[in-house]
MMTF fields as JSON, N, C-alpha, C and O atoms, coordinates in Angstrom:
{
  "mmtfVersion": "1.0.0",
  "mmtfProducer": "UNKNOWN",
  "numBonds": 463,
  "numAtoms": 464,
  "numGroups": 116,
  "numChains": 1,
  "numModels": 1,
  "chainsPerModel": [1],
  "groupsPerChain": [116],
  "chainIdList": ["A"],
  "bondAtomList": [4, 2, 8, 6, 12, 10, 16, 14, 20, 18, 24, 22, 28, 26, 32, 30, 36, 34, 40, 38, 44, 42, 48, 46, 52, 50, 56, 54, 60, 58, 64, 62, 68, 66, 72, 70, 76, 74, 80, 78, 84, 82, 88, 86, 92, 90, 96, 94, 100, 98, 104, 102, 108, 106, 112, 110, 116, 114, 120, 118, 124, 122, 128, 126, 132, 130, 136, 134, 140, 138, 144, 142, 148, 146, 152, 150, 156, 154, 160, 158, 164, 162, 168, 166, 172, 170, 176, 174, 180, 178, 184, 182, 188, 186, 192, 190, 196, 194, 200, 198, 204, 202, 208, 206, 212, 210, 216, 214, 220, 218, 224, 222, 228, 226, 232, 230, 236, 234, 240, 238, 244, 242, 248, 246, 252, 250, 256, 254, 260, 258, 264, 262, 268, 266, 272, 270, 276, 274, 280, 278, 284, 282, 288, 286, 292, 290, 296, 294, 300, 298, 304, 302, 308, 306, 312, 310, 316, 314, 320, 318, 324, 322, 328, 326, 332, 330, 336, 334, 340, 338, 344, 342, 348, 346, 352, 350, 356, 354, 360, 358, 364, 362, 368, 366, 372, 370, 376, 374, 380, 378, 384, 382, 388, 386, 392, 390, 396, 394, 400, 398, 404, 402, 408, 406, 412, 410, 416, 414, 420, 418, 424, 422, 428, 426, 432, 430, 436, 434, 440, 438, 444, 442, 448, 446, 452, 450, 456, 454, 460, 458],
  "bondOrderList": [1, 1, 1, 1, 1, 1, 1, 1, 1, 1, 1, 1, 1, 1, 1, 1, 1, 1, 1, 1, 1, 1, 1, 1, 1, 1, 1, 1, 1, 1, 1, 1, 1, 1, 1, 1, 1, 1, 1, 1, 1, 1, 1, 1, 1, 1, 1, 1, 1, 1, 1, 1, 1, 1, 1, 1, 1, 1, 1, 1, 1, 1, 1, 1, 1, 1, 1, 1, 1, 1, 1, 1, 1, 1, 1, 1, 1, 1, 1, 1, 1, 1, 1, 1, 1, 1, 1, 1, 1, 1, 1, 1, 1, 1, 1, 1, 1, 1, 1, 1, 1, 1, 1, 1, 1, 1, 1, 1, 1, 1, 1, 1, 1, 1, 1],
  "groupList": [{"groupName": "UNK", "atomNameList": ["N", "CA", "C", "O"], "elementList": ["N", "C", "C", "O"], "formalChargeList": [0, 0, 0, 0], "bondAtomList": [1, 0, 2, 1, 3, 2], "bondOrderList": [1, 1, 2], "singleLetterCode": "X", "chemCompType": "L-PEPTIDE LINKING"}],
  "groupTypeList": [0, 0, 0, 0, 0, 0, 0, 0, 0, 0, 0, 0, 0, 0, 0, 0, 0, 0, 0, 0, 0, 0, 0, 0, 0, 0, 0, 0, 0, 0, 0, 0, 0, 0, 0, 0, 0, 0, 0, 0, 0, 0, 0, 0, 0, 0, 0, 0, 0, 0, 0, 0, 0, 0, 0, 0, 0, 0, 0, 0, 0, 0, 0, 0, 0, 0, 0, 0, 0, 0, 0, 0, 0, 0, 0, 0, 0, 0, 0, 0, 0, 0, 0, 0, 0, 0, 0, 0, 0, 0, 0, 0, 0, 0, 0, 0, 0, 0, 0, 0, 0, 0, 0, 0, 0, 0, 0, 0, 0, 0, 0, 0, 0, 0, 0, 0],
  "groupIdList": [1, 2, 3, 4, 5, 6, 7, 8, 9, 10, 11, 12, 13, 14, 15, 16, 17, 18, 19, 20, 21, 22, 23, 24, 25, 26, 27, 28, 29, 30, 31, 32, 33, 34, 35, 36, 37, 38, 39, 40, 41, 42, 43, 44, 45, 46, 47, 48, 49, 50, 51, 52, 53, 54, 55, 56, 57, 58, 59, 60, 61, 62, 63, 64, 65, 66, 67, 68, 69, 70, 71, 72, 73, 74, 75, 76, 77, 78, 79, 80, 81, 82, 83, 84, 85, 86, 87, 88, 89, 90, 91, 92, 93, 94, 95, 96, 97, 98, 99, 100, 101, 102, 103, 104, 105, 106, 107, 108, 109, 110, 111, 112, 113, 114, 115, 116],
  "secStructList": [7, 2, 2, 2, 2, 2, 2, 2, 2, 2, 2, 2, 2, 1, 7, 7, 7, 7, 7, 7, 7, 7, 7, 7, 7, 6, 6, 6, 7, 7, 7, 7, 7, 4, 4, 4, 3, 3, 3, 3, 3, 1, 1, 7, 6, 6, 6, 6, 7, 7, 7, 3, 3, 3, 3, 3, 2, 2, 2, 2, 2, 2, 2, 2, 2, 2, 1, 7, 2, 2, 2, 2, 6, 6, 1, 7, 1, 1, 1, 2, 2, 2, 2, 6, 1, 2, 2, 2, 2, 2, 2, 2, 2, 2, 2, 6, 6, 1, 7, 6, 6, 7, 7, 7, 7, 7, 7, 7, 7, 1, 2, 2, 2, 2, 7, 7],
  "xCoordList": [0.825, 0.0, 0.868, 0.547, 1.921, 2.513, 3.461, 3.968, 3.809, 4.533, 3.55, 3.828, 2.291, 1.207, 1.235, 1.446, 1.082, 0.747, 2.214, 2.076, 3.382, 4.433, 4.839, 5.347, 4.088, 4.529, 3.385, 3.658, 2.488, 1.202, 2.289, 2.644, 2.859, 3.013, 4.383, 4.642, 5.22, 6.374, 5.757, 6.336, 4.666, 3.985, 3.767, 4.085, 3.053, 2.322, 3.782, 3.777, 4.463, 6.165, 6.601, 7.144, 6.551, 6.933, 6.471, 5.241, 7.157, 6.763, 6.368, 6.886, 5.095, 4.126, 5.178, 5.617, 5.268, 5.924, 4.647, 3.687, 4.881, 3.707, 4.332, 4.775, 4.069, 4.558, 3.94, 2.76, 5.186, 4.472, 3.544, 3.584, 2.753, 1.998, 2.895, 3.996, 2.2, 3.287, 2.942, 1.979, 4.216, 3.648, 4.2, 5.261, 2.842, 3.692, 4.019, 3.625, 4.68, 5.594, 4.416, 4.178, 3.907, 3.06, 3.876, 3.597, 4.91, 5.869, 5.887, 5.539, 6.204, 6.237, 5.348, 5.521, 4.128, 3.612, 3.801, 2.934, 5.04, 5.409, 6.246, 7.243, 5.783, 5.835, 7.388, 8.233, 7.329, 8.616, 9.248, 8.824, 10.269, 10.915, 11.705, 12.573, 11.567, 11.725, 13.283, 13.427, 14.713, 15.653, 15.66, 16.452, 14.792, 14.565, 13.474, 12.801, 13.316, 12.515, 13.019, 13.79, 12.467, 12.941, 11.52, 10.429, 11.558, 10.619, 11.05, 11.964, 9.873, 10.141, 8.854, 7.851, 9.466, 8.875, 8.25, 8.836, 6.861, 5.973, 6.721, 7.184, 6.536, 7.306, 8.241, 8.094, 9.082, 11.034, 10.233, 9.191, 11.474, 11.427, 11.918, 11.568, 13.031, 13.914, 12.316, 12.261, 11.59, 10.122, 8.747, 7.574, 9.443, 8.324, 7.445, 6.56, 7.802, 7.15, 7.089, 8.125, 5.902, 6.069, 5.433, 5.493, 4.856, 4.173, 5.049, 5.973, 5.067, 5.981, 5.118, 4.066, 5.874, 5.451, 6.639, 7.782, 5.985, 7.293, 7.567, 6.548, 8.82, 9.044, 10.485, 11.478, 10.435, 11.38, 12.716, 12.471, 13.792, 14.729, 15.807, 16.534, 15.396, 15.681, 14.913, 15.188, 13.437, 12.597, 13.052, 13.596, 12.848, 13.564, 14.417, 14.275, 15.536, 16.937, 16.498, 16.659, 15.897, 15.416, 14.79, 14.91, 14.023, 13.209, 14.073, 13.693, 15.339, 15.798, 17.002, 17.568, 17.093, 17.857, 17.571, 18.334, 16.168, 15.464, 15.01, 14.861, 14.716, 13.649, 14.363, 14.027, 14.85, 15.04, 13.736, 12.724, 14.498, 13.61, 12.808, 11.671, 12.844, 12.055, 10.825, 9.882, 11.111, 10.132, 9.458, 8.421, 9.59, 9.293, 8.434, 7.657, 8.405, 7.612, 6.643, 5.523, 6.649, 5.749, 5.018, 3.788, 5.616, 5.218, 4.575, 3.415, 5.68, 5.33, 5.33, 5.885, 4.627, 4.275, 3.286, 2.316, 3.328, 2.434, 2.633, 2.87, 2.716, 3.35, 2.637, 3.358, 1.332, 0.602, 1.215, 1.621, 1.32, 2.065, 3.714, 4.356, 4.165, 5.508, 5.411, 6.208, 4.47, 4.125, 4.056, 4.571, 3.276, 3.122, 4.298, 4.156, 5.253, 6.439, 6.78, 6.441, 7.332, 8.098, 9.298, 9.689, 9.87, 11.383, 11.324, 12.15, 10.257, 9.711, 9.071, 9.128, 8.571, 7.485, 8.534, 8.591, 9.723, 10.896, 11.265, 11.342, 11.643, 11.986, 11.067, 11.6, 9.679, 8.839, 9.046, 9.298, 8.945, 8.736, 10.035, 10.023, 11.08, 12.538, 12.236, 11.972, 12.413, 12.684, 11.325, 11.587, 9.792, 9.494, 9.67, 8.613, 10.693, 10.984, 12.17, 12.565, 12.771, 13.837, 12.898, 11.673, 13.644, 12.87, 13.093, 13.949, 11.732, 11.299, 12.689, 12.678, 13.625, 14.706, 16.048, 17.236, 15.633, 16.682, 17.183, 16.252, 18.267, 18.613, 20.206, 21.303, 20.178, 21.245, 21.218, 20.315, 22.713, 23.004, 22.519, 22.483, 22.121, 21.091, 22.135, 23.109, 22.174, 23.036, 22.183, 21.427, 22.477, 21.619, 21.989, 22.98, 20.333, 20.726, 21.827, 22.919, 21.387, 22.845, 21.684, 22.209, 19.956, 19.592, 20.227, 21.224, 19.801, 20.405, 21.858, 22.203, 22.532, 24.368, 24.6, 25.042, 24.078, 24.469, 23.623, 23.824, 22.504, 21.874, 20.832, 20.252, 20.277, 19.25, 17.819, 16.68],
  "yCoordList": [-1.197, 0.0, 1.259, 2.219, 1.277, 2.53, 2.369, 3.433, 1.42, 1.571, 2.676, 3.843, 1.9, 2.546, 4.293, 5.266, 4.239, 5.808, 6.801, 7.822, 6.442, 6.856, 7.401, 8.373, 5.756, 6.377, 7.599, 8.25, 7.794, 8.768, 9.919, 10.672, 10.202, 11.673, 11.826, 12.974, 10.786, 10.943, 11.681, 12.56, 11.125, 11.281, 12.61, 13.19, 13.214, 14.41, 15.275, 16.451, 14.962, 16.254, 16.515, 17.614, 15.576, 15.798, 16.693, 16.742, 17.674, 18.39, 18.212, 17.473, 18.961, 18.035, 19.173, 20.305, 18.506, 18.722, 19.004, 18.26, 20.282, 20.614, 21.542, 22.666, 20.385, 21.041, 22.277, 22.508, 23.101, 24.475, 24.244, 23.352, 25.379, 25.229, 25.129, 25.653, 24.311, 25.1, 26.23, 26.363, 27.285, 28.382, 28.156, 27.645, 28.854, 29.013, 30.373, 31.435, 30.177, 31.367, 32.142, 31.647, 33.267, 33.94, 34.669, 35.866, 34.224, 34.864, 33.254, 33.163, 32.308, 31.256, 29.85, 28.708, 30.535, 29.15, 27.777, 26.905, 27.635, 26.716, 26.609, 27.291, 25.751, 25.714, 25.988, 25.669, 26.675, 26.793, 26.531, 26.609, 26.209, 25.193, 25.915, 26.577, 25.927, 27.164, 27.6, 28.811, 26.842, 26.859, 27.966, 28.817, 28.305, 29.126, 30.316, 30.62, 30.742, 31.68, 32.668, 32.952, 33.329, 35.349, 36.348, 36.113, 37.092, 37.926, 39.666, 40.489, 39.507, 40.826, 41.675, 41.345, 43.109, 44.009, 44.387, 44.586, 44.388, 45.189, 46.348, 46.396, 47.351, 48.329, 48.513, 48.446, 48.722, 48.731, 49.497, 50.152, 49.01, 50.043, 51.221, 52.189, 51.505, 52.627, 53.952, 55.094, 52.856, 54.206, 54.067, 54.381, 53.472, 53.235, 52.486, 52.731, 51.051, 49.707, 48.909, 48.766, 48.332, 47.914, 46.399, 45.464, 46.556, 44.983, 43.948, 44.421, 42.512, 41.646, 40.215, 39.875, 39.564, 38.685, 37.36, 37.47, 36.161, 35.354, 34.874, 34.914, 34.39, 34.2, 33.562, 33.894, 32.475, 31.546, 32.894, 34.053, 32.466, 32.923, 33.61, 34.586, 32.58, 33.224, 34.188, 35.167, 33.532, 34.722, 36.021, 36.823, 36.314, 37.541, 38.056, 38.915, 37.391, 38.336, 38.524, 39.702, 37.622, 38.246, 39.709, 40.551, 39.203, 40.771, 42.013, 43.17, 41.687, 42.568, 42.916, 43.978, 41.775, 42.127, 42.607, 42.756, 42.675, 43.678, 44.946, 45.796, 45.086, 46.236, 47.602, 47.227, 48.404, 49.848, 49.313, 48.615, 50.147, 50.326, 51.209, 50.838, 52.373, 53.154, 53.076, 53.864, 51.673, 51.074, 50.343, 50.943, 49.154, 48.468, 49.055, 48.355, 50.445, 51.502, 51.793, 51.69, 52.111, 52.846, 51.847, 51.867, 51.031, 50.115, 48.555, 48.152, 47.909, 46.749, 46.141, 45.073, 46.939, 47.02, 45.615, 45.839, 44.524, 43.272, 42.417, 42.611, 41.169, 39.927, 39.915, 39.842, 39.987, 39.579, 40.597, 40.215, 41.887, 42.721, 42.437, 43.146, 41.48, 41.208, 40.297, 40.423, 39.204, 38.186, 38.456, 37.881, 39.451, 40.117, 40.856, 41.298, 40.856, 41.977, 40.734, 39.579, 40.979, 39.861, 39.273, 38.183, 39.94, 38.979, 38.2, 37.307, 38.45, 37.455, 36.555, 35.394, 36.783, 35.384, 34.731, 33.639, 35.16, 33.875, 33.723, 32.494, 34.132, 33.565, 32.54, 31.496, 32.585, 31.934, 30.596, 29.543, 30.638, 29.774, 28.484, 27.253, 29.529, 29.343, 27.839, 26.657, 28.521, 28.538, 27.019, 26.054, 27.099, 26.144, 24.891, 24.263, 24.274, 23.109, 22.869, 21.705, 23.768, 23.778, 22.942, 22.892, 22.295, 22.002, 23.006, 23.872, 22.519, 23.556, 24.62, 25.81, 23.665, 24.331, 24.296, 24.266, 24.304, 24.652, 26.426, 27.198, 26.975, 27.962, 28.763, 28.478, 29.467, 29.698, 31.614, 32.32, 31.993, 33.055, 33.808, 33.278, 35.101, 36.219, 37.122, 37.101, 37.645, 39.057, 39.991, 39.748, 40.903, 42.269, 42.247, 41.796, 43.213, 43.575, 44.251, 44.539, 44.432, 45.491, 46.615, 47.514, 46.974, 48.307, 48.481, 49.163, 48.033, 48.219, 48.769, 49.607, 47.921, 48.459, 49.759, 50.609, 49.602, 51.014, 52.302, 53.426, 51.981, 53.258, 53.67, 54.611, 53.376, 53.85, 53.429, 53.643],
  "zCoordList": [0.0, 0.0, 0.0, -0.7, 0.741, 0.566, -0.517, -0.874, -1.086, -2.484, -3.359, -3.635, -3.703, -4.143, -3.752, -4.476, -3.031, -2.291, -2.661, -3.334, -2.225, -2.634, -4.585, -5.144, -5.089, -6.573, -7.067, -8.076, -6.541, -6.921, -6.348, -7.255, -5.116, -4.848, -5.862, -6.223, -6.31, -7.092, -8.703, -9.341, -9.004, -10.12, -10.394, -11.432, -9.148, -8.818, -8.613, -8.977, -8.296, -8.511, -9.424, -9.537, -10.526, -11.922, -12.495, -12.493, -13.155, -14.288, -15.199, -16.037, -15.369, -16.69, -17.989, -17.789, -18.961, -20.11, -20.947, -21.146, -21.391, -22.517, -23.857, -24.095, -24.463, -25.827, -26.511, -26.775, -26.754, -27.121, -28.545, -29.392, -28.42, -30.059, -31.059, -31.224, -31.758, -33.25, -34.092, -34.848, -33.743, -34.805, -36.15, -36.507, -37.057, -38.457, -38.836, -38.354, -39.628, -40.13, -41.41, -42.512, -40.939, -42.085, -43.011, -43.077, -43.824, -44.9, -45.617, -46.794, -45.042, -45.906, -45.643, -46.068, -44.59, -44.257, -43.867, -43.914, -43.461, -42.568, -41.407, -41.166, -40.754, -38.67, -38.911, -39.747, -37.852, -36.941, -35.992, -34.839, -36.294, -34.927, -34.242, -34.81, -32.987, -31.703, -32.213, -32.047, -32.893, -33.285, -33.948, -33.543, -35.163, -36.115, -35.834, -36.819, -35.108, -34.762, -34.43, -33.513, -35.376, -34.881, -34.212, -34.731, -33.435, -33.508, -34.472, -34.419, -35.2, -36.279, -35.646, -35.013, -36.206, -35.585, -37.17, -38.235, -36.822, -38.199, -39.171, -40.31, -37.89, -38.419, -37.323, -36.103, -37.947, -37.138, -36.045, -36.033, -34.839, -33.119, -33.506, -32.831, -34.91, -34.577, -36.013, -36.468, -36.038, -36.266, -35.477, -35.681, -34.526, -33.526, -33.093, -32.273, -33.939, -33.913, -32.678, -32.029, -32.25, -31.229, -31.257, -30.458, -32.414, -32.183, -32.673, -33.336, -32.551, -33.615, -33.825, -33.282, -34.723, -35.225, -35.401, -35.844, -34.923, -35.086, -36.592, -37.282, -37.307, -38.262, -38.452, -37.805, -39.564, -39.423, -39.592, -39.928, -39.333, -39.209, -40.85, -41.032, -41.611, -43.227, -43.788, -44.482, -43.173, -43.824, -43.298, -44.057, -41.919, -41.326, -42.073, -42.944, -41.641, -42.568, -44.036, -44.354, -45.249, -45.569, -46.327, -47.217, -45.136, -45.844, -45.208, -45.385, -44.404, -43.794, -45.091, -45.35, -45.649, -46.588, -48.665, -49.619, -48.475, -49.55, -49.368, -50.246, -47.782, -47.71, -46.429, -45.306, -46.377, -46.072, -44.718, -44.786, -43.436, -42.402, -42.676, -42.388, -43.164, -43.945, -44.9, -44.971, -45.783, -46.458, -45.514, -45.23, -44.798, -43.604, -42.815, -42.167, -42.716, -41.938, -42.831, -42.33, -43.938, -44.964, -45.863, -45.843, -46.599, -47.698, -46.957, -47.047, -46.261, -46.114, -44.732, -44.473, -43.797, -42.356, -42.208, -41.484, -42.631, -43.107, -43.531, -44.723, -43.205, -43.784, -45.417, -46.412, -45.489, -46.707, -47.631, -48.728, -47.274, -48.009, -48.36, -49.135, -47.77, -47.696, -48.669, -49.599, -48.714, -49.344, -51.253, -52.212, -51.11, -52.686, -53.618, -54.758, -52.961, -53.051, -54.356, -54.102, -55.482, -56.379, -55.962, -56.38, -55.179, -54.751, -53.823, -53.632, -53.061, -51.819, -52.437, -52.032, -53.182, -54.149, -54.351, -53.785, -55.218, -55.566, -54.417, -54.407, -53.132, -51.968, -51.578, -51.203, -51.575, -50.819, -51.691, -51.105, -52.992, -53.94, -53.805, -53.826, -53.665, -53.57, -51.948, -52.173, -50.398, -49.34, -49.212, -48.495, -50.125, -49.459, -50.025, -50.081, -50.49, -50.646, -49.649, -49.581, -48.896, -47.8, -46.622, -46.725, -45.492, -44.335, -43.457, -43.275, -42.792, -41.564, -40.626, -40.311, -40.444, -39.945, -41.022, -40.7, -42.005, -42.83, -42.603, -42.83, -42.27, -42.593, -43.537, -43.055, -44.493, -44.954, -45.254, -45.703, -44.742, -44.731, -45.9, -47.01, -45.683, -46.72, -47.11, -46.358, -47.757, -48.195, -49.082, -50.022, -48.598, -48.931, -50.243, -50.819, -50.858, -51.832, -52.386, -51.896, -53.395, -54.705, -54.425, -53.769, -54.74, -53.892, -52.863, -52.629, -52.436, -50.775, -50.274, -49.441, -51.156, -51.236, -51.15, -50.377, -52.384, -53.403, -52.883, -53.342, -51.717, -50.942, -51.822, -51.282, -53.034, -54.036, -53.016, -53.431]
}
């Protein structure tokens, strides 16, 4: 009987393990694995953004590496709007045959370089 009684309070100490949701990534529609997760800010903090959104970790850089914080603020404050942009379409098109935690280094545009 007290074997019994003993393994119930051992039971009851354990930490119940609860698997987080799975989020998906609204730039390329598929889950993200806590590894790959960035939080992005709608519109940048340095124009006053405060809300964010999680997103796999390529996508992030990314769009960090097509789009001016400036634009980010003005143009494409929105994943769906991010979504429509043409170079993100070949990204998206590109990125979803990659797996979920696939990630590989981004480099900014030649706009971007060159300051235009």
């Amino acid at each position: 009987m007290i074997g019994k009684i003993r393994q119930k309070l051992i039971a009851l100490d354990r930490p119940v393990v609860q698997k987080s949701p799975e989020i998906i990534c609204p730039i390329c529609d598929r889950p993200i694995p806590a590894s790959q997760r960035d939080a992005h800010h709608l519109v940048p903090k340095s124009k006053g953004g405060k809300i964010t959104e999680y997103l796999h970790r390529i996508c992030h850089k990314q769009i960090h590496a097509l789009f001016t914080e400036t634009e980010l603020a003005q143009q494409y404050h929105h994943a769906q709007i991010l979504r429509e942009h043409s170079e993100m379409k070949k990204f998206i098109q590109w990125v979803a045959s990659k797996p979920n935690d696939f990630y590989e280094k981004t480099r900014k545009s030649a706009r971007l370089k060159s300051g235009k």
